[in-house]
VMD Tcl script that builds the backbone (N, CA, C; Angstrom):
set m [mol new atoms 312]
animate dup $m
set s [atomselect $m all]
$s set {name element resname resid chain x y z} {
  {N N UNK 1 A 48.122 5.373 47.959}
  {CA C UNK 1 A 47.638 4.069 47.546}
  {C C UNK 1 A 48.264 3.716 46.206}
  {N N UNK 2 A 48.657 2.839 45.880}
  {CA C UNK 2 A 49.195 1.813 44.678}
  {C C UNK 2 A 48.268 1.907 43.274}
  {N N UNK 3 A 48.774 2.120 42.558}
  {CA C UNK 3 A 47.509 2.891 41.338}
  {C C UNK 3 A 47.366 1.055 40.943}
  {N N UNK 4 A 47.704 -0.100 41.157}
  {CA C UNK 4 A 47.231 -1.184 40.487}
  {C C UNK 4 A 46.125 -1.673 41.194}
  {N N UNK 5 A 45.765 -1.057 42.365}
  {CA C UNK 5 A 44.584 -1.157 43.104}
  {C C UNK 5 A 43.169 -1.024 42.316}
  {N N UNK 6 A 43.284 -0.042 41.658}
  {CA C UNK 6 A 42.258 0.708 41.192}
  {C C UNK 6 A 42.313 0.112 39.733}
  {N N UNK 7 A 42.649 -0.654 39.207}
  {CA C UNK 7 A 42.861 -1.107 37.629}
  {C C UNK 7 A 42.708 -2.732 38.072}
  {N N UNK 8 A 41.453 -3.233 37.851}
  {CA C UNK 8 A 41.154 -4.569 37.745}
  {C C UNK 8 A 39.986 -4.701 36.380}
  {N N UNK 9 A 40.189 -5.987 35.799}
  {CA C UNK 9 A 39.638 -6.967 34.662}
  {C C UNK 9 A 38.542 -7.055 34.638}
  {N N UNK 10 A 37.752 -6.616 33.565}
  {CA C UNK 10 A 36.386 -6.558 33.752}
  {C C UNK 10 A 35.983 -8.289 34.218}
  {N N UNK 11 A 34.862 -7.987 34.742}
  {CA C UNK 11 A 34.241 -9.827 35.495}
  {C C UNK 11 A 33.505 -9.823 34.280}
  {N N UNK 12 A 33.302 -11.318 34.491}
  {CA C UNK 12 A 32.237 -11.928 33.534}
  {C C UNK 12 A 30.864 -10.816 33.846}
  {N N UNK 13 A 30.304 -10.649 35.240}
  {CA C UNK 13 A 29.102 -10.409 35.157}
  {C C UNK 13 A 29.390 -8.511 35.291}
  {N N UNK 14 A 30.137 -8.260 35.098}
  {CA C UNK 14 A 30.011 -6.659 34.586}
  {C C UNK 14 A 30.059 -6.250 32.668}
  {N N UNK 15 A 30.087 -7.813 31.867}
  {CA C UNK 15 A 29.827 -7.746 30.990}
  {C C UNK 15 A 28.204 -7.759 30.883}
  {N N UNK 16 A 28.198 -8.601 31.649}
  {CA C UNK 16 A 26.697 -8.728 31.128}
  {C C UNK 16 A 25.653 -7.894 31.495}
  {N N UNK 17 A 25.985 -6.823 32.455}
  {CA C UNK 17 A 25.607 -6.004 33.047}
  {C C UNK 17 A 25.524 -4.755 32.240}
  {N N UNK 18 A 26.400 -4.827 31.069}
  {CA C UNK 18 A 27.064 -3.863 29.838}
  {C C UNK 18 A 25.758 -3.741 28.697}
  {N N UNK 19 A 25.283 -5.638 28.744}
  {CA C UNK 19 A 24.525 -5.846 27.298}
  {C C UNK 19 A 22.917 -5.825 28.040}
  {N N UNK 20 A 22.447 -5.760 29.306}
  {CA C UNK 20 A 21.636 -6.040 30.354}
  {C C UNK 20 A 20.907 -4.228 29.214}
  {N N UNK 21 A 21.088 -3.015 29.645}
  {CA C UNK 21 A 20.005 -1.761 28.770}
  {C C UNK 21 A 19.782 -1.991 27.427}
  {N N UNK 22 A 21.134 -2.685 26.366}
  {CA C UNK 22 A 20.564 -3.189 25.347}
  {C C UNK 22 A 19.501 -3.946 25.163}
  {N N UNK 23 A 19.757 -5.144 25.508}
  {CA C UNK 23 A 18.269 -6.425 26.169}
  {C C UNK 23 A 17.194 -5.784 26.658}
  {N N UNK 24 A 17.229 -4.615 27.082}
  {CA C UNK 24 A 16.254 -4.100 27.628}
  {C C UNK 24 A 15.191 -3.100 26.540}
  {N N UNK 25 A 16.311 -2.525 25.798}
  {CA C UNK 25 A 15.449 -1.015 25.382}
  {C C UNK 25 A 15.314 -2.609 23.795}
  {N N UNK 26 A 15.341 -3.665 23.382}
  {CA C UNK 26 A 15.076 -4.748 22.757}
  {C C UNK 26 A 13.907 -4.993 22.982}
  {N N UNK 27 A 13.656 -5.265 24.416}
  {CA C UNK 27 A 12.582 -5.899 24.931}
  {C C UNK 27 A 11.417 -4.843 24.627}
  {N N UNK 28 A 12.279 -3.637 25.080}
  {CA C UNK 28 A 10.733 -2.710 25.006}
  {C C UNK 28 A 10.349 -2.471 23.506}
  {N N UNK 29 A 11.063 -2.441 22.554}
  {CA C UNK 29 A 10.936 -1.797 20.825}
  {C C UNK 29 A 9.673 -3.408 20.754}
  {N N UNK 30 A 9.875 -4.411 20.960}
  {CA C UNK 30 A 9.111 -5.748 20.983}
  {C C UNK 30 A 8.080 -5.459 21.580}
  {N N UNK 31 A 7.800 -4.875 22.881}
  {CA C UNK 31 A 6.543 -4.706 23.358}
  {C C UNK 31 A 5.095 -3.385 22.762}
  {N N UNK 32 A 6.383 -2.528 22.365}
  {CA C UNK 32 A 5.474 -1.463 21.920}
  {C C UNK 32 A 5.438 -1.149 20.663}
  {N N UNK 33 A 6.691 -2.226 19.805}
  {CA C UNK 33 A 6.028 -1.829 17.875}
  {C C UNK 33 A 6.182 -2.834 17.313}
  {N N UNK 34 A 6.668 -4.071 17.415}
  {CA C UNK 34 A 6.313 -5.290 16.888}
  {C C UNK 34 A 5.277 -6.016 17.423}
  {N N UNK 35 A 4.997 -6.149 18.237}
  {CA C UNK 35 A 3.787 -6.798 18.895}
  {C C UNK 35 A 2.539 -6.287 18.247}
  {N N UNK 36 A 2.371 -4.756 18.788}
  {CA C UNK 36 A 0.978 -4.480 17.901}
  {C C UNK 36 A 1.031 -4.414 15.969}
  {N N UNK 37 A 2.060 -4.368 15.582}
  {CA C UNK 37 A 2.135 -4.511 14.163}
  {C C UNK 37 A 1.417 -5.935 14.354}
  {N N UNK 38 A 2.507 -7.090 14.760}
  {CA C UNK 38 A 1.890 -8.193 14.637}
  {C C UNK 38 A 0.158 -8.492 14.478}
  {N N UNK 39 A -0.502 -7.603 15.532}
  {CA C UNK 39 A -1.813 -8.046 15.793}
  {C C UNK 39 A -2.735 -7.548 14.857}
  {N N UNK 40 A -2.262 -6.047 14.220}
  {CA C UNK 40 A -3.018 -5.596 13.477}
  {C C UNK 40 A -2.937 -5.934 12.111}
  {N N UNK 41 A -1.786 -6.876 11.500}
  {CA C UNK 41 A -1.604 -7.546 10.324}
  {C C UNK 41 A -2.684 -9.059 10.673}
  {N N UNK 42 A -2.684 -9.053 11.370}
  {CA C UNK 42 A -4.121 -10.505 11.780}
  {C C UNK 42 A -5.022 -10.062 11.527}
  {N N UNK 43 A -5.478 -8.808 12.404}
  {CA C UNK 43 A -6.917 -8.291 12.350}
  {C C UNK 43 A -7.004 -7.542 11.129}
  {N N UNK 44 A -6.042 -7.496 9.981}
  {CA C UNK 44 A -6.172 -7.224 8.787}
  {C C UNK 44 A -6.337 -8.448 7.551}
  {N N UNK 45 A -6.125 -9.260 8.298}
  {CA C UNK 45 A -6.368 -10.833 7.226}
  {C C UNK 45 A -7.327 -11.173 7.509}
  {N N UNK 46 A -8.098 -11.128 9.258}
  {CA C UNK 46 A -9.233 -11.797 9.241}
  {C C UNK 46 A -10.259 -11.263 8.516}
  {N N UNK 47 A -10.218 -9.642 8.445}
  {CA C UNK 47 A -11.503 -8.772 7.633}
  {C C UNK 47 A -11.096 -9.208 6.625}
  {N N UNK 48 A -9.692 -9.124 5.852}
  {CA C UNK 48 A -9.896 -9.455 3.923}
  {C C UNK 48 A -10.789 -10.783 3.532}
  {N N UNK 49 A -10.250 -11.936 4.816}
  {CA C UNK 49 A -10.827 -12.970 4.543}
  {C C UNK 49 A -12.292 -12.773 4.882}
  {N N UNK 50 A -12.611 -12.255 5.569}
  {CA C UNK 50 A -14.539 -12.774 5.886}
  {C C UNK 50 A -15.212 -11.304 4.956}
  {N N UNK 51 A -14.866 -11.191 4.034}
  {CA C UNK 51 A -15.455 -9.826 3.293}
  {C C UNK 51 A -16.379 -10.831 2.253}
  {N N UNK 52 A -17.476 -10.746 2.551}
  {CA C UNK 52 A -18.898 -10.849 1.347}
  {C C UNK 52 A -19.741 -9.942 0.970}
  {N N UNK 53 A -20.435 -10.490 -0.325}
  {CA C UNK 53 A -21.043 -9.681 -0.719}
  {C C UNK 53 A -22.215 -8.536 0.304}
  {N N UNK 54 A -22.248 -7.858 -0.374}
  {CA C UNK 54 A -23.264 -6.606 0.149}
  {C C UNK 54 A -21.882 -5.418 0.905}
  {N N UNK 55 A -21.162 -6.159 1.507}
  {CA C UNK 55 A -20.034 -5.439 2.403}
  {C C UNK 55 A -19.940 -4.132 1.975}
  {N N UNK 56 A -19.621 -3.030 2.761}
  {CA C UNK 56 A -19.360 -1.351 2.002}
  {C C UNK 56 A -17.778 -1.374 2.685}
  {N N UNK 57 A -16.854 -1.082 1.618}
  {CA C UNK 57 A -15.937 -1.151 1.849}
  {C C UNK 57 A -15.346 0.140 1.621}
  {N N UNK 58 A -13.853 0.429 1.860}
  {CA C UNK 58 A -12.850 1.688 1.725}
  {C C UNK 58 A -11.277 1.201 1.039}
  {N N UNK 59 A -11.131 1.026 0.069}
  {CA C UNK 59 A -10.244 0.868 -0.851}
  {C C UNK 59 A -8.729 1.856 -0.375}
  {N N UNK 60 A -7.424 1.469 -0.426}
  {CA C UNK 60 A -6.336 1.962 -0.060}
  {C C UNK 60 A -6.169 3.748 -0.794}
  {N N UNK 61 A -6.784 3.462 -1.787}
  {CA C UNK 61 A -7.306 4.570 -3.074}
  {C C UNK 61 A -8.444 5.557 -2.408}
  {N N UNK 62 A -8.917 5.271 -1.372}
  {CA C UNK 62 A -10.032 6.311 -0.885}
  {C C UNK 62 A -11.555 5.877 -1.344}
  {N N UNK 63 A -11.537 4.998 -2.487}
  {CA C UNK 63 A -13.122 4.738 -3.023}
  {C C UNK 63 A -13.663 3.887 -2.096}
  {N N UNK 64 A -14.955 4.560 -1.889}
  {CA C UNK 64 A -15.856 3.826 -0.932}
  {C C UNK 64 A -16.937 2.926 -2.003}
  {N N UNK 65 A -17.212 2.065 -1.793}
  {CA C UNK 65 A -18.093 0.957 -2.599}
  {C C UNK 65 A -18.222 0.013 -2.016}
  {N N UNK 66 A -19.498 -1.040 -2.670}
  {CA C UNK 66 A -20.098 -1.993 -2.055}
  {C C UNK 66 A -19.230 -3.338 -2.874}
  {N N UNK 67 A -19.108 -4.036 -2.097}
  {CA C UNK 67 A -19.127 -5.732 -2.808}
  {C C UNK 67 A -20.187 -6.078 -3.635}
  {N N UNK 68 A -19.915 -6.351 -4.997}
  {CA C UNK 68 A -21.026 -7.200 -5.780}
  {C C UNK 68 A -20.580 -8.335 -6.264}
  {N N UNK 69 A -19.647 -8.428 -5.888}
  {CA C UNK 69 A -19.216 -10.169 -6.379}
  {C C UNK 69 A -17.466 -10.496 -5.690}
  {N N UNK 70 A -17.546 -11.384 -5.986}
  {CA C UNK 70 A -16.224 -12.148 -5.597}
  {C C UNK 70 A -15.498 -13.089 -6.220}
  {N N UNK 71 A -14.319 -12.463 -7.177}
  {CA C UNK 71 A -13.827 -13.339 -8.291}
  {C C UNK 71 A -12.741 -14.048 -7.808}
  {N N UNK 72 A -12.730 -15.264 -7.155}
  {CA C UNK 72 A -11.587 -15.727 -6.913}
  {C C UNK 72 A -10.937 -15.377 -5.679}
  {N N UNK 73 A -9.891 -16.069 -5.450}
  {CA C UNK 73 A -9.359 -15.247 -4.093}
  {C C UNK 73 A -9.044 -14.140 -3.596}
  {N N UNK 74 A -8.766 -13.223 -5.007}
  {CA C UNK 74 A -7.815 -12.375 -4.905}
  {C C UNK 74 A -8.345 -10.691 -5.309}
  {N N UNK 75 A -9.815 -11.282 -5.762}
  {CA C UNK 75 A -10.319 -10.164 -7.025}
  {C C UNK 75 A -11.831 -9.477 -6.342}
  {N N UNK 76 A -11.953 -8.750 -6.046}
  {CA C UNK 76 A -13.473 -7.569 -5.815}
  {C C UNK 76 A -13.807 -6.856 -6.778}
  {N N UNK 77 A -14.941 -7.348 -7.270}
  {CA C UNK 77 A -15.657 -6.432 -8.000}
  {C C UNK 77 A -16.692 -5.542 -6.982}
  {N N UNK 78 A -16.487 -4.109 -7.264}
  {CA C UNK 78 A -16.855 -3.097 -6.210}
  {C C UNK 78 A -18.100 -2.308 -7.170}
  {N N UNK 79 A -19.567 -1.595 -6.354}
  {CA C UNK 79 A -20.435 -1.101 -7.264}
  {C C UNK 79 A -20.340 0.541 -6.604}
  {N N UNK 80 A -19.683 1.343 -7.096}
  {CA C UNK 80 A -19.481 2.870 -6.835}
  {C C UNK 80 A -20.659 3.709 -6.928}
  {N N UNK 81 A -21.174 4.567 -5.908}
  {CA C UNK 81 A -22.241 5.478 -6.267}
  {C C UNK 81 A -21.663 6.774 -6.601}
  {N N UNK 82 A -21.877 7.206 -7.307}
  {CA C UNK 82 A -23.316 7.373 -7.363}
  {C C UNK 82 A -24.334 7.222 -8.843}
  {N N UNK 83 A -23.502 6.388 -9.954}
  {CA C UNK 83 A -23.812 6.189 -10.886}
  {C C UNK 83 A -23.478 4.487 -11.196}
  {N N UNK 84 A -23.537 4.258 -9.752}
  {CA C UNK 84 A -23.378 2.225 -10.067}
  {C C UNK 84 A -22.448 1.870 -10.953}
  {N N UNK 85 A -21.389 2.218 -10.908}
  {CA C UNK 85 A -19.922 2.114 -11.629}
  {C C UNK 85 A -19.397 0.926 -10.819}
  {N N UNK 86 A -19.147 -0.077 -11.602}
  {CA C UNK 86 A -18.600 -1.220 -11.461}
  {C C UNK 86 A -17.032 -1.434 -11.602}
  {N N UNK 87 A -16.130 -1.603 -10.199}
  {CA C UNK 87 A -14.893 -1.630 -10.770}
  {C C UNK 87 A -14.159 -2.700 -9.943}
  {N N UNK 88 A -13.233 -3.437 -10.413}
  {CA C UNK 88 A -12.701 -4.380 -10.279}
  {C C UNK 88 A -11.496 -4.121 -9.506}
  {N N UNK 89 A -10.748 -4.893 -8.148}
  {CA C UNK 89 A -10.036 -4.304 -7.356}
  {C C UNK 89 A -9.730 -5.467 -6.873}
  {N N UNK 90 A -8.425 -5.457 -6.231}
  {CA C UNK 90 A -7.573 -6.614 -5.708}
  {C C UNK 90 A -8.222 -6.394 -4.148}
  {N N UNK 91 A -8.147 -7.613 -3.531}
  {CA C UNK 91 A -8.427 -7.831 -2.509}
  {C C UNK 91 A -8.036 -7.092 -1.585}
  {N N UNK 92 A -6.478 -7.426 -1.824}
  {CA C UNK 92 A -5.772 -6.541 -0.805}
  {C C UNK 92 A -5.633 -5.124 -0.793}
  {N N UNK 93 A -5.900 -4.441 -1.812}
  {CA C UNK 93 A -6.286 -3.154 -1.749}
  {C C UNK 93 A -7.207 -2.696 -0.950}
  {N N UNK 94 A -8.314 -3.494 -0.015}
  {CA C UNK 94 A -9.088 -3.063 0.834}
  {C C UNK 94 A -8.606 -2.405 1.795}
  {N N UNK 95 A -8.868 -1.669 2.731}
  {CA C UNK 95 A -7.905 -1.207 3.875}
  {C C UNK 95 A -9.016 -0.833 4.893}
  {N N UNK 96 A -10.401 -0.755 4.631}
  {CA C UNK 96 A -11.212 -1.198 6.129}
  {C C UNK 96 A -12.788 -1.228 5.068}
  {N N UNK 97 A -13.519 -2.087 6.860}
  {CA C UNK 97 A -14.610 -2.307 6.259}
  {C C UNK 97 A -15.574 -0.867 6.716}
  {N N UNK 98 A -16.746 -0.208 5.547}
  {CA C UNK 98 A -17.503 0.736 6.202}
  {C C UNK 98 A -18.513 0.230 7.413}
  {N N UNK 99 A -19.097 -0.931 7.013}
  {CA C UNK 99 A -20.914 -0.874 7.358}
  {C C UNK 99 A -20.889 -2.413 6.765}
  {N N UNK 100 A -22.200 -3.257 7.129}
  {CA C UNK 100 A -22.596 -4.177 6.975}
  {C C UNK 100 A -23.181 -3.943 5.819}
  {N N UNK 101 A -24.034 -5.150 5.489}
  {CA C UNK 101 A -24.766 -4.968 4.785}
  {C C UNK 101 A -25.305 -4.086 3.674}
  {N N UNK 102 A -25.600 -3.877 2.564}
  {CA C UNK 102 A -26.664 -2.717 1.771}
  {C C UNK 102 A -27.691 -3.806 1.349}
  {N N UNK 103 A -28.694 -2.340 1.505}
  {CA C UNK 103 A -29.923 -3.170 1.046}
  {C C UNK 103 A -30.172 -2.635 -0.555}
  {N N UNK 104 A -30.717 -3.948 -1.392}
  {CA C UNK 104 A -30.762 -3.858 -2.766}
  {C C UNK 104 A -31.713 -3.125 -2.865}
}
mol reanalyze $m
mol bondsrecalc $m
mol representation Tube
mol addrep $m
């Protein structure tokens, strides 16, 4: 057989057939680590935003404390036990909520 037999030009659609597992293993990095990043940066704004007083919170720092006030958008003043230590903390330093409520 004629060796120019066997030596033909790639086609248009054996290119695309080339970039077709790229597009793919794309699609999947999107389904399984941007997507849930996405959701859990939401469900991390909606708690910073609805945090009021009484709230028992967990600070990025490990301190567990209650909400006693709310300075502004940005600012928590936190009441630490076990000697009611009052300390002042950026919002976003929160990183989850404990528990509802404390009772005074």
């Amino acid at each position: 057989m004629p060796l120019n037999l066997y030596i033909q030009a790639a086609s248009p659609s054996s290119s695309l057939l080339g970039f077709l597992p790229i597009l793919l293993i794309f699609g999947i990095f999107y389904f399984l680590l941007f997507l849930p990043m996405q959701r859990q940066r939401k469900q991390t704004q909606k708690m910073l935003s609805a945090l009021k007083n009484g709230d028992v919170v967990v600070t990025s720092g490990g301190i567990i404390g209650a909400i006693v006030a709310i300075d502004g958008d940005d600012s928590l003043v936190l009441r630490v036990k076990p000697d009611n230590v009052k300390i002042q903390v950026s919002r976003s330093s929160v990183s989850s909520l404990v528990g509802g409520e404390v009772k005074k």
